[in-house]
C-alpha positions as CSV (number, residue, x, y, z in Angstrom):
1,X,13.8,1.9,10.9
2,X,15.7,4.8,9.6
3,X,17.0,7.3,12.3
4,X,14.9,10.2,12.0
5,X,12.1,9.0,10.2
6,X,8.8,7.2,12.2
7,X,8.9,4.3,13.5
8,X,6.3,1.7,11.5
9,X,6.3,-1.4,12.9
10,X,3.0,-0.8,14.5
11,X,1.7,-0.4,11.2
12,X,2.9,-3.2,9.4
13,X,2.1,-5.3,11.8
14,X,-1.5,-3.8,11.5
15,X,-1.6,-5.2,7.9
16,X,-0.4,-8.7,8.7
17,X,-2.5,-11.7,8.7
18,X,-4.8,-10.8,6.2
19,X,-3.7,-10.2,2.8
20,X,-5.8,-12.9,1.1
21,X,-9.0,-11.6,2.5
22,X,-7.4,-7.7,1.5
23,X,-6.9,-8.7,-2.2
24,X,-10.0,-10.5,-2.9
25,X,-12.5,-8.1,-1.5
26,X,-10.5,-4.5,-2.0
27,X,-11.3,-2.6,-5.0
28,X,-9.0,-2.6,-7.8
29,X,-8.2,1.5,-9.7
30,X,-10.5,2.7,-12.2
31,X,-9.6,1.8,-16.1
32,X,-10.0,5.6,-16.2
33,X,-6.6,5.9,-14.0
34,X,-4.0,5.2,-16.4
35,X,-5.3,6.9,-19.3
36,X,-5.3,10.0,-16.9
37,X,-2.0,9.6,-15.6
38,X,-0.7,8.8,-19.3
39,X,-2.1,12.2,-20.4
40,X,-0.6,14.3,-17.5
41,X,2.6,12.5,-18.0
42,X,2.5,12.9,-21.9
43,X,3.4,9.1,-22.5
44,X,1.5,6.4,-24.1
45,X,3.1,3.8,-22.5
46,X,5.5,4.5,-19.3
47,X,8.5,2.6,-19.5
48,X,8.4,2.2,-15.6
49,X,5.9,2.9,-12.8
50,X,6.6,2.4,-9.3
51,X,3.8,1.9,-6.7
52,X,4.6,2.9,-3.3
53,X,2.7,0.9,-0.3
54,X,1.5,-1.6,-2.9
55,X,0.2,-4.0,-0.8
56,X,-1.0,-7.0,-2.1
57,X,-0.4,-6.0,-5.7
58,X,-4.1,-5.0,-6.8
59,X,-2.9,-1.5,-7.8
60,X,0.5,-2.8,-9.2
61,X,-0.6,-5.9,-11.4
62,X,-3.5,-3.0,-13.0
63,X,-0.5,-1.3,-14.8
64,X,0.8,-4.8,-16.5
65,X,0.4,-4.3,-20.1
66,X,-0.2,-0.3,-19.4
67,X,2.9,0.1,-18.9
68,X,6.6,-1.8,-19.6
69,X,7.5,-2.4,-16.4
70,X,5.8,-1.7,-13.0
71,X,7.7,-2.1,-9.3
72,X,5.7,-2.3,-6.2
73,X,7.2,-1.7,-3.0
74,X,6.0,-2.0,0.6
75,X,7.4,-2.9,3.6
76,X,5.2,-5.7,4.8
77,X,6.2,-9.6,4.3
78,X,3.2,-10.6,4.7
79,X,1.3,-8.6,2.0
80,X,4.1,-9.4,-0.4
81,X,3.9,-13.0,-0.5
82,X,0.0,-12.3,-1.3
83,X,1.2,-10.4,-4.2
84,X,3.5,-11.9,-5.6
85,X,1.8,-15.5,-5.7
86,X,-0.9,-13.4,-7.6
87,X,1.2,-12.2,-10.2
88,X,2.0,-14.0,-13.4
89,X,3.1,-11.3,-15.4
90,X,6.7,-11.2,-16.1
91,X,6.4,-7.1,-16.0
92,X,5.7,-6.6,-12.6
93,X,8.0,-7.1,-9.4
94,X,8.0,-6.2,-6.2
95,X,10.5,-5.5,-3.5
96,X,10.5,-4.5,-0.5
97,X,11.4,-1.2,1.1
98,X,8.8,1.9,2.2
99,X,8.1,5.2,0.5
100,X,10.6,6.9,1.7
101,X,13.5,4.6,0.9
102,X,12.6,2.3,-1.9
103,X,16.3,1.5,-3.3
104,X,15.3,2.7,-6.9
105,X,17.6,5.2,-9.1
106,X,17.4,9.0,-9.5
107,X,15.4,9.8,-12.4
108,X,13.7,6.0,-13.1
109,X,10.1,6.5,-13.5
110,X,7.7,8.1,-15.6
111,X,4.9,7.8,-12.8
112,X,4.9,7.1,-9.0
113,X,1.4,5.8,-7.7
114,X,0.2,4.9,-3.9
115,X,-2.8,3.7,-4.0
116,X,-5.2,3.7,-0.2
117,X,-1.6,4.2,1.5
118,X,-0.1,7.7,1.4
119,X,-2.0,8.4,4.6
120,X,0.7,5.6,6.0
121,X,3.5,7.3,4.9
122,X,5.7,9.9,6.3
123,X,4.6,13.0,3.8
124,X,8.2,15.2,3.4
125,X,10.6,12.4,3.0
126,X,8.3,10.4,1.2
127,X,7.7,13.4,-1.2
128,X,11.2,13.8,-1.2
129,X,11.9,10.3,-2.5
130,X,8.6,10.6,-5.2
131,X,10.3,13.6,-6.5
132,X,13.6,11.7,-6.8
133,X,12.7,8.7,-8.3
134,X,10.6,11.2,-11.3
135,X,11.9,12.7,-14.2
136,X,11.2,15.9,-15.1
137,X,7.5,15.7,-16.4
138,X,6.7,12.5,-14.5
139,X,3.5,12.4,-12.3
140,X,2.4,11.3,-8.9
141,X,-1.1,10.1,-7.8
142,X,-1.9,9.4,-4.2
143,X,-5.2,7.9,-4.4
144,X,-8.0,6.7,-2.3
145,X,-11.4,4.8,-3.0
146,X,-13.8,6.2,-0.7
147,X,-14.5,3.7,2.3
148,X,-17.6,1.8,0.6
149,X,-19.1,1.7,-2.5
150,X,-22.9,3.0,-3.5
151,X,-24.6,-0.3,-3.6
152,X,-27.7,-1.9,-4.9
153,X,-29.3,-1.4,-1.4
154,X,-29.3,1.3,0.1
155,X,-29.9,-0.4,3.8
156,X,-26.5,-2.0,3.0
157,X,-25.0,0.7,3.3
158,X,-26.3,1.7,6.5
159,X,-25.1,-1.1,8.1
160,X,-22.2,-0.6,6.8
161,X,-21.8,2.8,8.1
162,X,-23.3,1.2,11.6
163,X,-20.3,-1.2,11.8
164,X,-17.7,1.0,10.9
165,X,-18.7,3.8,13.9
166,X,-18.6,0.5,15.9
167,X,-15.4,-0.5,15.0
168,X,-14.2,3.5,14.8
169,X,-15.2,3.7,18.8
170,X,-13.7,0.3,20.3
171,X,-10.3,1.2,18.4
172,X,-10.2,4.7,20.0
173,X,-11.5,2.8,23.6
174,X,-9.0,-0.3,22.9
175,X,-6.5,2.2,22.8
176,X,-5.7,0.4,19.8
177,X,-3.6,2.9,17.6
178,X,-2.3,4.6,19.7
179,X,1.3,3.3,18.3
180,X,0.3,3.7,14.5
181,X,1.6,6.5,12.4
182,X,-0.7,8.1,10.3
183,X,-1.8,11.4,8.8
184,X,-5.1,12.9,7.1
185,X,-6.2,12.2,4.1
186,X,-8.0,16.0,3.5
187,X,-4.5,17.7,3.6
188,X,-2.4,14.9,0.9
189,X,-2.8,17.5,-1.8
190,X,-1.6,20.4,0.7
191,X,1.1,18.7,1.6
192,X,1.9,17.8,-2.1
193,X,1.4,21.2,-3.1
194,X,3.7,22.5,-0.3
195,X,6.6,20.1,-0.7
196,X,8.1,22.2,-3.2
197,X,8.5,19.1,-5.3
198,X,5.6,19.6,-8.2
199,X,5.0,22.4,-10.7
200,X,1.3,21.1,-11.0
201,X,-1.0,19.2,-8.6
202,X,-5.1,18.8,-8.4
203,X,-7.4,16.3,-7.2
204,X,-9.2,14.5,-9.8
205,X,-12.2,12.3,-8.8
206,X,-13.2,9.0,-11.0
207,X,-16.1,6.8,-10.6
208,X,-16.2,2.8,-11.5
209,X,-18.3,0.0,-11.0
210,X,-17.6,-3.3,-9.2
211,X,-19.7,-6.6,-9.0
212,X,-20.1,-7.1,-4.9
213,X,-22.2,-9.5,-3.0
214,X,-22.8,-10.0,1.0
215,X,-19.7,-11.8,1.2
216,X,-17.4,-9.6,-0.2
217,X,-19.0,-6.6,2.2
218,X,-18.3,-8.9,5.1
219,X,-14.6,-9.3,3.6
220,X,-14.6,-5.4,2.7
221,X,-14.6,-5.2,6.7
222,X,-12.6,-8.2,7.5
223,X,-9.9,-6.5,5.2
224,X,-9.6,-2.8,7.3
225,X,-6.9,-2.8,9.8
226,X,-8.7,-1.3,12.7
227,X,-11.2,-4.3,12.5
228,X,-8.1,-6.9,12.4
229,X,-6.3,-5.4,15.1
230,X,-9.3,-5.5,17.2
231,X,-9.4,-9.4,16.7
232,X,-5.7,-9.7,17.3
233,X,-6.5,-8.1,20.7
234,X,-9.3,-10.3,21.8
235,X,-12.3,-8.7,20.6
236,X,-15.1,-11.5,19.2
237,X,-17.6,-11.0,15.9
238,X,-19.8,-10.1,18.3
239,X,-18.0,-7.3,20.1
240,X,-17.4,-5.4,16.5
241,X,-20.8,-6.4,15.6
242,X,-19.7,-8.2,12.8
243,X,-22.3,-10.9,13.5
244,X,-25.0,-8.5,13.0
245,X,-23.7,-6.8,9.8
246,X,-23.3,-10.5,8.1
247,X,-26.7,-10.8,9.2
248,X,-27.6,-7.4,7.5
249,X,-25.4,-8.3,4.1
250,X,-27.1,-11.2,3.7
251,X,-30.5,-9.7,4.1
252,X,-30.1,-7.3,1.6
253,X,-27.4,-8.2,-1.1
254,X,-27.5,-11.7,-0.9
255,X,-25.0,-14.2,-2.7
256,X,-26.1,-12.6,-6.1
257,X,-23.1,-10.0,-7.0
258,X,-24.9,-6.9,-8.2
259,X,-23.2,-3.8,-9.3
260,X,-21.2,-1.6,-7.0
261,X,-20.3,2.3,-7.5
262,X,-16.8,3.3,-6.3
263,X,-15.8,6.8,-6.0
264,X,-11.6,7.3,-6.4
265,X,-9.9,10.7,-5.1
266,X,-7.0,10.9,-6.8
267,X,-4.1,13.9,-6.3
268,X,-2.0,14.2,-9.3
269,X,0.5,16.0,-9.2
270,X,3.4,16.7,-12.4
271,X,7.3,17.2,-11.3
């Protein structure tokens, strides 16, 4: 790691080991994204976009044929192989690097995304580097989906809610990240707005609608890092009570997909 930056290996290895469960069940952005980025960023088509923390590529491979060339970057091995075996489009690209160093030139990029992962990054530096890599009039978005969708059943979503106070309690008895980096997602558009960096910056919030079933709930939870660490320490199904909210997906979703209502924070922000 960089001197005087945080050290992340905690948190990578927090998102290793389950990229394939990650990209099938997370939700992809909005449609509504891109045209609002677009109009913010007074382009049609950006001629690049870089997404920071990109993961498994769901937020990255979204911008192939919005834009003329999209870069994901994130430091993880493990989530780059996923995405890069799931891209086909000659467009897109990843490397690796983190959002504070991603190896790119001054001035490259009409918009910067980082999609569920600003809250990973270190903000000033990170900032520092988003501001960098802009042009003048460029945009970033740090955006988030909220942590589950509205579904068809309303009981779902209790569960839901049941397992993830569960998982929220063993992780802080567990100790378990203790060693991870990571900052509030309430104050990404103070921090933005303090940087210095912008001339402009809001939240925006956009709604779209998913096809979900049980089985992609129970992979919604498989694909959080608290719940993987916990596994990777010892903890069984049972201990998360992930036994019991299978049992509860099933019960009320079923293996029919039915529609599901995300909700997206996005903080834009225009250099």
């Amino acid at each position: 790691m960089d001197p005087g930056h945080t050290d992340f290996s905690a948190t990578i290895e927090r998102f290793t080991g389950f990229a394939g469960v990650y990209d099938r069940c997370r939700p992809a952005p909005p449609e509504a994204l891109a045209e609002v980025l677009c109009l913010l960023a007074g382009v049609r088509c950006p001629a690049l976009v870089v997404d920071l923390g990109c993961g498994t590529g769901l937020s990255t491979r979204y911008w192939a044929g919005r834009a003329v060339r999209v870069v994901g970057i994130d430091p993880s091995a493990d989530m780059l192989h996923q995405a890069q075996a799931a891209t086909v489009q000659p467009s897109v690209t990843y490397r690796a690097g983190f959002g504070h160093k991603t190896g790119l030139p001054n001035g490259c990029a009409d918009i910067v995304t980082c999609s569920q992962a600003f809250h990973w990054m270190e903000p000033e530096p990170t900032l520092a580097e988003v501001a960098r890599l802009l042009h003048p009039g460029g945009v970033f978005a740090a955006y988030d989906h909220d942590s589950h969708p509205v579904m068809p059943r309303w009981e779902a979503d209790l569960a839901y809610r049941a397992f993830g106070e569960r998982v929220d309690a063993l992780e802080e008895s567990h100790e378990i990240s203790a060693s991870v980096a990571r900052w509030d997602k309430p104050s990404h558009l103070r921090r933005i707005r303090a940087s210095g960096h912008f001339r402009y910056a809001r939240e925006i919030l956009l709604h779209h609608v998913e096809m979900g079933n049980a089985e992609r709930l129970v992979g919604l939870a498989l694909s959080q890092g608290s719940v993987e660490s916990l596994l990777k320490a010892g903890l069984g199904e049972a201990d998360l009570g992930l036994d019991r909210l299978r049992a509860e997906a099933v019960r009320w979703l079923g293996s029919e997909s039915g529609p599901w209502y995300w909700s997206v924070r996005v903080r834009a922000a225009a250099k």
